[in-house]
C-alpha positions as a Markdown table, in Angstrom:
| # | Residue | x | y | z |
|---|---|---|---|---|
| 1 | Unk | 160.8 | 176.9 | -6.3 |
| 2 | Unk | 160.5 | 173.3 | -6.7 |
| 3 | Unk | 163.6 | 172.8 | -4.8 |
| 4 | Unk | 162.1 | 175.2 | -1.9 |
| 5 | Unk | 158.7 | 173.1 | -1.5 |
| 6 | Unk | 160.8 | 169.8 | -1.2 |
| 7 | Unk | 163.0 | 171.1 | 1.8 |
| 8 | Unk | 159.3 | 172.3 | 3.1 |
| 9 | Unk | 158.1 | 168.8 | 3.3 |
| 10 | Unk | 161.0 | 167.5 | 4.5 |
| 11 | Unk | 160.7 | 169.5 | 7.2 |
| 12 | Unk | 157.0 | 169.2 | 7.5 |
| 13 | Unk | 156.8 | 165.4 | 7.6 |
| 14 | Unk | 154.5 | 163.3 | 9.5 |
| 15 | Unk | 157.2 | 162.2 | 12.6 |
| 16 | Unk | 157.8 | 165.9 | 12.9 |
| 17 | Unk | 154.6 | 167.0 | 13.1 |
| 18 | Unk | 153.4 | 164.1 | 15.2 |
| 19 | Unk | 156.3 | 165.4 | 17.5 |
| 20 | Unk | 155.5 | 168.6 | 17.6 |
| 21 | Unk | 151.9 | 168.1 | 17.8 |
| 22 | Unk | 152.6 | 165.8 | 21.1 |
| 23 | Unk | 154.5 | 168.8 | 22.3 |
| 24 | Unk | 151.7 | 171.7 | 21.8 |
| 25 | Unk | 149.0 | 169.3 | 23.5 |
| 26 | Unk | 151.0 | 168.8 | 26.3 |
| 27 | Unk | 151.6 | 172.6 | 26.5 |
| 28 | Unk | 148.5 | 173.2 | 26.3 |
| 29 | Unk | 147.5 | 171.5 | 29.2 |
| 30 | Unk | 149.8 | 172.5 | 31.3 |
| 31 | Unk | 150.1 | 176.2 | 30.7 |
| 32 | Unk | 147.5 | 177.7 | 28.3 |
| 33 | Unk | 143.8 | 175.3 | 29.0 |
| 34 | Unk | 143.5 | 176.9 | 32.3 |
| 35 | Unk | 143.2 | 180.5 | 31.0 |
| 36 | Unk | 141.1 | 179.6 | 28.3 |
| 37 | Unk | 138.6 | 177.9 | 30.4 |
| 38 | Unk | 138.6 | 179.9 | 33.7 |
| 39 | Unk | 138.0 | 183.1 | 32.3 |
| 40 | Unk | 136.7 | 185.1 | 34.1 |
| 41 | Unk | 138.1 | 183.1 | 37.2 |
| 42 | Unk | 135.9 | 182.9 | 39.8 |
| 43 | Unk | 134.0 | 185.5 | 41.6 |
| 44 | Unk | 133.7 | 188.6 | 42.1 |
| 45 | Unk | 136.1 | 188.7 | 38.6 |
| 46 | Unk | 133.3 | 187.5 | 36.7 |
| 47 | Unk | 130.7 | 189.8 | 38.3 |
| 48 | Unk | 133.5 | 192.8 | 37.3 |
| 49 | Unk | 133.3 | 191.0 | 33.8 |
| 50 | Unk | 129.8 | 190.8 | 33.5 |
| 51 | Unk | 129.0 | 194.9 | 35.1 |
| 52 | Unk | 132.0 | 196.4 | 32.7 |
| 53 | Unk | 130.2 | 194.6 | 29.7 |
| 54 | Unk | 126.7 | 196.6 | 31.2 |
| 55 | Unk | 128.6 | 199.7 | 31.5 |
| 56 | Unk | 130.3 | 199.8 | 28.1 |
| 57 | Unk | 127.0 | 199.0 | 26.3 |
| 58 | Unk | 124.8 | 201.6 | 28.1 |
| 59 | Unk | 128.0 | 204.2 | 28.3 |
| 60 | Unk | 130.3 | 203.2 | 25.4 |
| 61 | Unk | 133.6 | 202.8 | 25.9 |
| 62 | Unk | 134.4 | 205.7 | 28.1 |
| 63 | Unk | 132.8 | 206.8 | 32.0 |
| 64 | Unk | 132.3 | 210.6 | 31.6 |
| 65 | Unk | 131.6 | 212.6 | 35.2 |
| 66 | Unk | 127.7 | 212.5 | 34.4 |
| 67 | Unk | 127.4 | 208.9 | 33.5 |
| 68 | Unk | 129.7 | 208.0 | 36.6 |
| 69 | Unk | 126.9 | 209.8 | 38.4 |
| 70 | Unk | 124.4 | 207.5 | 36.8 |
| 71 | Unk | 126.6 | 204.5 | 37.7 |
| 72 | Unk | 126.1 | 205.5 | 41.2 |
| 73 | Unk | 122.8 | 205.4 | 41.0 |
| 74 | Unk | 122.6 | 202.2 | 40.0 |
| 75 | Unk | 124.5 | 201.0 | 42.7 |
| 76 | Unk | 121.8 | 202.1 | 45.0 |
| 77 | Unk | 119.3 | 200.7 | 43.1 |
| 78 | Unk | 120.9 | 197.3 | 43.1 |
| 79 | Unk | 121.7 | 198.0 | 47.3 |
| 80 | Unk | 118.0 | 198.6 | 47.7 |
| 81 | Unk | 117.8 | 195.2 | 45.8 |
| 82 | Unk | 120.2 | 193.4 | 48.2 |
| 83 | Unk | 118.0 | 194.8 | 51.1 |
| 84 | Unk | 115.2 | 194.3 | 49.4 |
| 85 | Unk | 116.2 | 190.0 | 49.8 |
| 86 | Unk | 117.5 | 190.0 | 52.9 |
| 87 | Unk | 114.4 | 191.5 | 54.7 |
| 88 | Unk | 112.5 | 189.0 | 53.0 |
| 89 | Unk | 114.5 | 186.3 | 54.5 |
| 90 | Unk | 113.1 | 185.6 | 58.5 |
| 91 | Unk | 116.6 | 184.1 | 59.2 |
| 92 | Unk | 118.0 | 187.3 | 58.7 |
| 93 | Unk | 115.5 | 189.3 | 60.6 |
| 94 | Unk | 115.5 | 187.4 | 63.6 |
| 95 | Unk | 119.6 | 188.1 | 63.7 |
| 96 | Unk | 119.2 | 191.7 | 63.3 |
| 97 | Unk | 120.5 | 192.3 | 59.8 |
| 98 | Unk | 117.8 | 193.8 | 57.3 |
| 99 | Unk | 120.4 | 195.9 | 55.2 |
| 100 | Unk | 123.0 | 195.5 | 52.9 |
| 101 | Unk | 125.3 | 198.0 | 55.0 |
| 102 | Unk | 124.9 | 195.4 | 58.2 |
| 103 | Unk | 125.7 | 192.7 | 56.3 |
| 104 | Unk | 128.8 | 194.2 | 54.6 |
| 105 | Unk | 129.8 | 195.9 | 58.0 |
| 106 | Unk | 129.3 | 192.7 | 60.7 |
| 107 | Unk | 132.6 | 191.8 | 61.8 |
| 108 | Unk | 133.1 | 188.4 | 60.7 |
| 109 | Unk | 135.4 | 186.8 | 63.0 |
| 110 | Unk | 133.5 | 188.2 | 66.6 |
| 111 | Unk | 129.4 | 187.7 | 65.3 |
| 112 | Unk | 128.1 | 184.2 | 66.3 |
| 113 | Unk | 128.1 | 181.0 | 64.1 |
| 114 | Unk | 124.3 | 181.7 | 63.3 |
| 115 | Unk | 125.1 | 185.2 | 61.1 |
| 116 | Unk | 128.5 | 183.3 | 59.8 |
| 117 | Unk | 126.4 | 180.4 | 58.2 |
| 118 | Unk | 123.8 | 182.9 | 56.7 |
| 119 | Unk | 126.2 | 185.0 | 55.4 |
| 120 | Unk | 128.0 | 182.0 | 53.7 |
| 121 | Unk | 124.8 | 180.7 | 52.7 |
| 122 | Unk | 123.9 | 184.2 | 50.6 |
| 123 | Unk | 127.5 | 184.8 | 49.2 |
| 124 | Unk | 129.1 | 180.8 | 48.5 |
| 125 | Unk | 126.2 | 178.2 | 48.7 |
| 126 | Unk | 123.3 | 180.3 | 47.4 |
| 127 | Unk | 125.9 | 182.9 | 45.0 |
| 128 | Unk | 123.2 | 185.7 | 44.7 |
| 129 | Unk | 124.5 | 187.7 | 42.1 |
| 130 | Unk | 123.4 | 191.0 | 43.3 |
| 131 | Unk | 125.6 | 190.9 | 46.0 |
| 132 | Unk | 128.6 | 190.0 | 44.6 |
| 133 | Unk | 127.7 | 192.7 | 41.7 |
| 134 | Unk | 127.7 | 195.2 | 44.2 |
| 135 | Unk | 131.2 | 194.5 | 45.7 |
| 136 | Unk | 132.3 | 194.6 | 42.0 |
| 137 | Unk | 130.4 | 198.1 | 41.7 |
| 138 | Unk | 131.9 | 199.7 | 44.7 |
| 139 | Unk | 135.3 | 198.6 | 43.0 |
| 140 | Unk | 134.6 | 200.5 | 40.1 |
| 141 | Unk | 133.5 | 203.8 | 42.1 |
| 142 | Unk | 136.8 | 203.5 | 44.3 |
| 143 | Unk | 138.9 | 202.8 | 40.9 |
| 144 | Unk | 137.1 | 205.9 | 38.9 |
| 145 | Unk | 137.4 | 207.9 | 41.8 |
| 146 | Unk | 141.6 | 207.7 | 41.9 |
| 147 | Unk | 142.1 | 207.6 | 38.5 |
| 148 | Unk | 143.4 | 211.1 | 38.2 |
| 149 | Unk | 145.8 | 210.8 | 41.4 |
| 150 | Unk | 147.3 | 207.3 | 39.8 |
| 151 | Unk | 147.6 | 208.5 | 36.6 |
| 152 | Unk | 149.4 | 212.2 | 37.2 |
| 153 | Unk | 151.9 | 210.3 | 39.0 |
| 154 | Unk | 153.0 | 208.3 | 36.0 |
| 155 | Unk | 153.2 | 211.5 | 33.7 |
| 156 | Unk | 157.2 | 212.3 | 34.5 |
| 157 | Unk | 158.7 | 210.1 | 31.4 |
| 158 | Unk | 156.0 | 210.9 | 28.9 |
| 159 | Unk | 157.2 | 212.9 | 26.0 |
| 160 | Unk | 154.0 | 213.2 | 23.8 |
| 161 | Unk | 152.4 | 216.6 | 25.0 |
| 162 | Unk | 148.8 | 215.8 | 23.5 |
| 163 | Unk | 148.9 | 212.0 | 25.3 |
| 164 | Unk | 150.5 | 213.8 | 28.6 |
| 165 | Unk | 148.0 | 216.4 | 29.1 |
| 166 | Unk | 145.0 | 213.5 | 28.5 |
| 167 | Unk | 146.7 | 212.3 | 31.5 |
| 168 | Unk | 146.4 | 215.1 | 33.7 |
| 169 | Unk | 142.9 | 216.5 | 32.6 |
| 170 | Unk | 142.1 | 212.9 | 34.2 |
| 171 | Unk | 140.3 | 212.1 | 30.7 |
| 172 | Unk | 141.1 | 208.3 | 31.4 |
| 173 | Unk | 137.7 | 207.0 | 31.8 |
| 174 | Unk | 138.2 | 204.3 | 29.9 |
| 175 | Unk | 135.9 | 200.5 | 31.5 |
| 176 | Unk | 138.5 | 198.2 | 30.2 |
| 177 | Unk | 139.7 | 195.8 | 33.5 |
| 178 | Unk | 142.6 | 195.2 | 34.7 |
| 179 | Unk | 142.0 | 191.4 | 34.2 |
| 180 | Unk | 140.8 | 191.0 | 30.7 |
| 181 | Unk | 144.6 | 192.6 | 29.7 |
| 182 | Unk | 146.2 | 190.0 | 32.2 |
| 183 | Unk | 144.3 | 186.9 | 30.7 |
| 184 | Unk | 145.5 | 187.7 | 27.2 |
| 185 | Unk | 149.1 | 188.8 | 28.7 |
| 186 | Unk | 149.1 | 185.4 | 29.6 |
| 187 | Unk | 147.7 | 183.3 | 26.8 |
| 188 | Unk | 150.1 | 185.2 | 24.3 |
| 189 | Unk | 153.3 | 184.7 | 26.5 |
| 190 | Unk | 152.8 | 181.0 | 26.7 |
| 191 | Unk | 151.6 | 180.8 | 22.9 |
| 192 | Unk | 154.9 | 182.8 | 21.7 |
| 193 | Unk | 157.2 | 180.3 | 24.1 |
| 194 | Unk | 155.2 | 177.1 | 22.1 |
| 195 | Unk | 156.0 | 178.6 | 18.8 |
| 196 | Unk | 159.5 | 179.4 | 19.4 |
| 197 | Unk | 160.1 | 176.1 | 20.8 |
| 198 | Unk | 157.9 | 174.4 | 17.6 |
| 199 | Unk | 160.5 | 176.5 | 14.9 |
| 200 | Unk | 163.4 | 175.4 | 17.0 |
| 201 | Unk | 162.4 | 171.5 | 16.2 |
| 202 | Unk | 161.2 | 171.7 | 12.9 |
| 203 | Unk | 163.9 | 174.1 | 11.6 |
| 204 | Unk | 166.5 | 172.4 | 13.2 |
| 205 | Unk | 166.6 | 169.6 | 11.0 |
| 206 | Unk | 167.3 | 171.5 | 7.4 |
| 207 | Unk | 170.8 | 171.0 | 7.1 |
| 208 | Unk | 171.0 | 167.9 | 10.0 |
| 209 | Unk | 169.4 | 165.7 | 7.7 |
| 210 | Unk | 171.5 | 166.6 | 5.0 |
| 211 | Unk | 175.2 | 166.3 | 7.2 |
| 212 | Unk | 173.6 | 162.8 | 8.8 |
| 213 | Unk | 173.5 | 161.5 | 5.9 |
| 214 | Unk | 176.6 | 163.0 | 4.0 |
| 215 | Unk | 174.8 | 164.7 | 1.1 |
| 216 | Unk | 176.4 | 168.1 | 2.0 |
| 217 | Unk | 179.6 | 166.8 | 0.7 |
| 218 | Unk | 177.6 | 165.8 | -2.9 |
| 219 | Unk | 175.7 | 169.0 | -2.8 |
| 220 | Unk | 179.0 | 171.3 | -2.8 |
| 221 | Unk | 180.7 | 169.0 | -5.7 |
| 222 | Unk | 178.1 | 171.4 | -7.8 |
| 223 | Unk | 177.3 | 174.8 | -8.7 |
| 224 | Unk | 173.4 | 174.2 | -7.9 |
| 225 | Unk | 174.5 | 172.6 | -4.9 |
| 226 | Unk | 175.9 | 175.3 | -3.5 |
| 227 | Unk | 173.1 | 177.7 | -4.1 |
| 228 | Unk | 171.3 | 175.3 | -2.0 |
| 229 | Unk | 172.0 | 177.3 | 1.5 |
| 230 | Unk | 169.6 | 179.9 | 0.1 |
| 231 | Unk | 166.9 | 178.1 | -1.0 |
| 232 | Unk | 167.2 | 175.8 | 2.6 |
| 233 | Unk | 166.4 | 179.2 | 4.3 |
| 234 | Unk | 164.2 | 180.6 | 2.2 |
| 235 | Unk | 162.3 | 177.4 | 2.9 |
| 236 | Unk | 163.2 | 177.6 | 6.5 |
| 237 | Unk | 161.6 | 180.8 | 6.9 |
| 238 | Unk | 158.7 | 179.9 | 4.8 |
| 239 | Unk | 157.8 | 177.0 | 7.5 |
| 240 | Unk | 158.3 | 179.1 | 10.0 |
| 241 | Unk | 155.7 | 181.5 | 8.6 |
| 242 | Unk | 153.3 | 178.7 | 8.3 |
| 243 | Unk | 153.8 | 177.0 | 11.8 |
| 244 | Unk | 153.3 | 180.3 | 13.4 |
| 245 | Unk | 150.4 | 181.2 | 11.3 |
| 246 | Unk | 148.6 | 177.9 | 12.4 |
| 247 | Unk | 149.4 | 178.4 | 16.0 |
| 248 | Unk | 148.0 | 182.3 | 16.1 |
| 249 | Unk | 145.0 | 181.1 | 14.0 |
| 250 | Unk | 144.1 | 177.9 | 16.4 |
| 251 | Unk | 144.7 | 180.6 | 19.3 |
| 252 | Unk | 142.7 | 183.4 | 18.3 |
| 253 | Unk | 139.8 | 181.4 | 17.3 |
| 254 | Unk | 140.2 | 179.7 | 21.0 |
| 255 | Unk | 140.6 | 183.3 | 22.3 |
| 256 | Unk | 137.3 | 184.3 | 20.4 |
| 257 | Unk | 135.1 | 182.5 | 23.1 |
| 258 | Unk | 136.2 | 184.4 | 26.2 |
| 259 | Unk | 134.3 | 187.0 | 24.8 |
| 260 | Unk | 136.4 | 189.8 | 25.2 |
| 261 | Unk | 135.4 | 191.6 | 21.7 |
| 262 | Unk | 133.2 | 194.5 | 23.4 |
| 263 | Unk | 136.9 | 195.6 | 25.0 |
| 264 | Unk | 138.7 | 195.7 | 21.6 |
| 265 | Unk | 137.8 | 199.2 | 21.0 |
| 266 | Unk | 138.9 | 200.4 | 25.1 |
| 267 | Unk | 142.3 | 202.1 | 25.3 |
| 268 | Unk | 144.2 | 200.3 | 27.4 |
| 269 | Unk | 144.3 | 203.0 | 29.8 |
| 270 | Unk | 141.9 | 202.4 | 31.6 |
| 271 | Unk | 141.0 | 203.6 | 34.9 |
| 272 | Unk | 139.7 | 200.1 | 35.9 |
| 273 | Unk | 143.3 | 199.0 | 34.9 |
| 274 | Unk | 145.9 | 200.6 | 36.4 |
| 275 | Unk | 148.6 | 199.9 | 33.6 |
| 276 | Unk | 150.5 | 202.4 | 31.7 |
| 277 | Unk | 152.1 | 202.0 | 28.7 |
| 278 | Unk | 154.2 | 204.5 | 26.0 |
| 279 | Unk | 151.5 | 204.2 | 23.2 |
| 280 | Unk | 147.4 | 205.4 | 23.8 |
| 281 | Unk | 146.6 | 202.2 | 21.9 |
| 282 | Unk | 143.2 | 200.0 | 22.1 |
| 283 | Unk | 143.3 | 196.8 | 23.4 |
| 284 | Unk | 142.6 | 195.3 | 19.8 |
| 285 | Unk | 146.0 | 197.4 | 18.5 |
| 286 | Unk | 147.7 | 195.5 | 21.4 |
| 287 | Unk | 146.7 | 192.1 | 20.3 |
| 288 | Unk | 147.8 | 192.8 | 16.3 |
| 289 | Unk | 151.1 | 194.4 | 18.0 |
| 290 | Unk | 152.0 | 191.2 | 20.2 |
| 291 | Unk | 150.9 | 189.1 | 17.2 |
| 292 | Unk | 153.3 | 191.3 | 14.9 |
| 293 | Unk | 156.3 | 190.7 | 17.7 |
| 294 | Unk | 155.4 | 186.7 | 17.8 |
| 295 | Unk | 155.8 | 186.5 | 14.1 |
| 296 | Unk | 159.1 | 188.8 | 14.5 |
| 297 | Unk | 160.4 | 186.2 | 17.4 |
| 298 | Unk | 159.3 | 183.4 | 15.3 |
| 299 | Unk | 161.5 | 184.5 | 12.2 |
| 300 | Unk | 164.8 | 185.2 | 14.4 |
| 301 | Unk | 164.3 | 182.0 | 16.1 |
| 302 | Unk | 164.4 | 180.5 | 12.7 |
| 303 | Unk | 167.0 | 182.4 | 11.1 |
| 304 | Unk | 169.7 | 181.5 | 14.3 |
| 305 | Unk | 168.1 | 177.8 | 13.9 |
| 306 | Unk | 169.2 | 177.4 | 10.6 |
| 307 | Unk | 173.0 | 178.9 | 11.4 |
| 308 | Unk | 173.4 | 177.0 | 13.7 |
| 309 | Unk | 171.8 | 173.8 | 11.4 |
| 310 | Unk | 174.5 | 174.6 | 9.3 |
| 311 | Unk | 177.9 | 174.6 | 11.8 |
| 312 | Unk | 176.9 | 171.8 | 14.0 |
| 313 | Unk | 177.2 | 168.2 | 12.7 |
| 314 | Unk | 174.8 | 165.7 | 15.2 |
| 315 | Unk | 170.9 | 166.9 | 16.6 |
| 316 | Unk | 172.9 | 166.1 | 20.3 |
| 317 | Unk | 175.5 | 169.5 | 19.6 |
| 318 | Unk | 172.2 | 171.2 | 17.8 |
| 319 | Unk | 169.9 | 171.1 | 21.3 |
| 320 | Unk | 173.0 | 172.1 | 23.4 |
| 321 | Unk | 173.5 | 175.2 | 21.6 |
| 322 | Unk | 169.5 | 175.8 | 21.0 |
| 323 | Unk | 168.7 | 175.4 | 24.7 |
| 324 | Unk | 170.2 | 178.6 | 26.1 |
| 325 | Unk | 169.3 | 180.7 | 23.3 |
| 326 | Unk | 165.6 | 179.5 | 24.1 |
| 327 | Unk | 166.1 | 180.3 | 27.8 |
| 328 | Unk | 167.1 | 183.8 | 27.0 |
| 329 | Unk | 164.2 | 184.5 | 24.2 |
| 330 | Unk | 161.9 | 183.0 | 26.7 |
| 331 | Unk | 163.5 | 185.4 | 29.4 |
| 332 | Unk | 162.9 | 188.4 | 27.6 |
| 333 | Unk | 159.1 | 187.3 | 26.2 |
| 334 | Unk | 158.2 | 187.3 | 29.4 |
| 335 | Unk | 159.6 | 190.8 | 30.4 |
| 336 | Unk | 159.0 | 192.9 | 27.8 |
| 337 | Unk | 159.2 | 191.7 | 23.9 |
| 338 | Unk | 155.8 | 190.1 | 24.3 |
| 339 | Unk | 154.1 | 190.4 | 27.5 |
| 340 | Unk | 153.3 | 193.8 | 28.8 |
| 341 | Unk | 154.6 | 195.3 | 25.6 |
| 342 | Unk | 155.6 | 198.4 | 25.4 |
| 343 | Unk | 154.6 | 199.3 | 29.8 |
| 344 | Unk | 156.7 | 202.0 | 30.9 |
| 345 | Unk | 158.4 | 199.7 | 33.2 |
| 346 | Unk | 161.1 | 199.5 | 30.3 |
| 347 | Unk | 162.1 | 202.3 | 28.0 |
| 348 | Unk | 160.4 | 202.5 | 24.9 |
| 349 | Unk | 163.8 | 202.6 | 23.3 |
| 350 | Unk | 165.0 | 199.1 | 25.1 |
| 351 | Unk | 161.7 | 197.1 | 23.7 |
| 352 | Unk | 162.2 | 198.3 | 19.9 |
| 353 | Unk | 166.2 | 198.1 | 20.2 |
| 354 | Unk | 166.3 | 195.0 | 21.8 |
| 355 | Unk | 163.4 | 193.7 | 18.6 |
| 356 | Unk | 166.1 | 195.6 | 15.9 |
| 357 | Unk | 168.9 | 193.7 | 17.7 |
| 358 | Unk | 167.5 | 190.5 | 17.4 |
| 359 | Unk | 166.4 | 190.9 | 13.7 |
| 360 | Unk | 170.4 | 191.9 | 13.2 |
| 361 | Unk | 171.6 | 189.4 | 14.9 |
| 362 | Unk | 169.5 | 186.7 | 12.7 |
| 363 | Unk | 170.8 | 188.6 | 9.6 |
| 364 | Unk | 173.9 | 188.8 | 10.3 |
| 365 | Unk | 174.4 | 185.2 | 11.3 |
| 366 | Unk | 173.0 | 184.0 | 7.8 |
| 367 | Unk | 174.9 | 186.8 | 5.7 |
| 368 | Unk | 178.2 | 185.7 | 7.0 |
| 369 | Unk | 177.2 | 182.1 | 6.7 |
| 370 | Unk | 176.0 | 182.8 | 3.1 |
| 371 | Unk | 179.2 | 184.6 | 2.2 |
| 372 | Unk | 181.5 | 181.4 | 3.4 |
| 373 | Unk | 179.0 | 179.1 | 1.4 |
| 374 | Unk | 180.1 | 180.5 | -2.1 |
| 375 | Unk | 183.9 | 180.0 | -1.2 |
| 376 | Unk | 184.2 | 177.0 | 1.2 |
| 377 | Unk | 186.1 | 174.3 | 0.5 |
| 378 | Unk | 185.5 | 170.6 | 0.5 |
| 379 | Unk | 188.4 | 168.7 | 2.7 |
């Protein structure tokens, strides 16, 4: 063991981690900061954000016929609101428009520049947040109001008879939106790309080091020595563990305040979503399933890492072979091993094959290697 927590601190030094550190922070800016801090982005998104959040505590998680009914009359309330403003505004009466239906039904492009500027001046430079609630609430109605007539269409390839007929009883009532799902689907893409890229670097090195500076030769002269493959990737893999636990941990607690934890308990078919995936699952099952996959991506990453650590001799040869097998992993996080996992745009079969194939693939690569270590010979 003492072995294994030396080849751990090799790897973990403080260039490395400076490196890699310099690395994430760039990253971060440039593909994760934007999604952490616009969330919900812009309007009427965050108006959806804010009404779904009223809807799920006064209905739970689900819509049923009656409280859809009660949901409509809300919306009047909050139209006789909107009218409610304008007709106290003299601007607006002296144009004609003392309702929210003329103000929603004006044609934009053919009134005059008087009724332009006061509608710009109640929607963008004044923001009143009934309005824009209302456009997010007639949304909703139009959404809940289709759900059945989405959803039977998507029933062919379903095999689960209990999940199927959900489906066409049009029990998805489910407030989850579309958006919330897209923002993590995002943020967990480019977080699984940063960690497979941070276990390529740091791996990378634990057999380099060792053939830069000819100590593989003085290591094999031994019976120790040659046991030494194993305890490299057992160490290997323990970093990897570590470097990917850090990353999920920094993430989730950066994740915590877009304040998405009222949806964790929403299936994520929802009828404000319009996604469709093999497994009735909550969105809070999705997030431990992408995490599981990360951690599964981060361990195959490592395992072909330290293979190919092993059978290259110079860090130049290591980056030529890493960088295509990074394009590829990349490749498929974004179609289906991580993002959108498990929508029925793939087969259920290709996304856990592909998942088995890669955790072969890693094995196989290190058994081989670990059967030539025993027996090769130094020339």
């Amino acid at each position: 063991m003492r072995i294994i927590w030396y080849e751990i601190r090799k790897l973990l030094n403080w260039k490395v981690l400076g490196l890699v550190l310099l690395i994430s922070l760039l990253f971060f800016e440039q593909f994760l900061r934007f999604d952490f801090e616009h969330f919900p982005n812009g309007r009427p998104e965050g108006d959806t954000f804010n009404v779904t959040k009223q809807m799920i505590n006064k209905y739970g998680q689900e819509m049923d016929e009656r409280e859809f009914q009660d949901f409509k009359e809300t919306y009047k309330e909050e139209v006789n609101k909107a009218n409610a403003y304008l007709q106290s505004r003299d601007d607006f009466a002296e144009v004609g428009v003392t309702t929210y239906e003329q103000l929603t039904n004006m044609d934009q492009e053919n009134e005059n520049e008087t009724i332009n500027e006061l509608f710009n001046d109640v929607m963008f430079e004044k923001g009143i947040d009934v309005f824009w609630e209302l456009q997010s609430r007639e949304a909703i109605i139009e959404y809940y109001e289709v759900r059945k007539e989405f959803f039977n269409g998507e029933t062919a390839s379903i095999d689960a008879p209990e999940w199927k007929q959900k489906i066409l009883d049009g029990s998805i009532n489910e407030i989850l939106p579309s958006f919330v799902i897209e923002n993590y689907n995002n943020l967990i893409t480019m977080l699984s790309i940063l960690i497979i890229l941070s276990v390529m670097i740091v791996v990378g090195r634990i057999f380099i080091i060792d053939q830069q500076n000819n100590a593989i030769y003085l290591q094999y002269t031994t019976n120790i020595g040659r046991k030494l493959f194993k305890k490299k990737l057992m160490a290997s893999m323990i970093t990897t563990f570590l470097i990917t636990s850090v990353y999920i941990g920094a993430f989730l607690i950066l994740y915590s305040f877009n304040d998405t934890q009222i949806f964790f308990e929403s299936s994520l078919h929802s009828f404000n979503a319009f996604t469709f995936n093999w497994l009735d699952m909550t969105f809070l099952q999705y997030i431990y399933l992408t995490i599981i996959g990360v951690y599964l991506l981060a361990l195959v990453a490592a395992a072909v890492t330290t293979y190919l650590s092993r059978v290259v001799s110079n860090y130049i040869s290591l980056i030529g072979v890493q960088v295509p097998i990074a394009v590829v992993l990349i490749i498929l996080i974004f179609e289906y091993l991580v993002s959108n996992l498990f929508n029925t745009a793939y087969p259920m079969w290709i996304t856990i094959g592909t998942y088995l194939g890669l955790l072969v693939l890693g094995a196989s690569f290190l058994i081989v290697r670990w059967k030539k270590e025993r027996k090769i010979d130094i020339v």
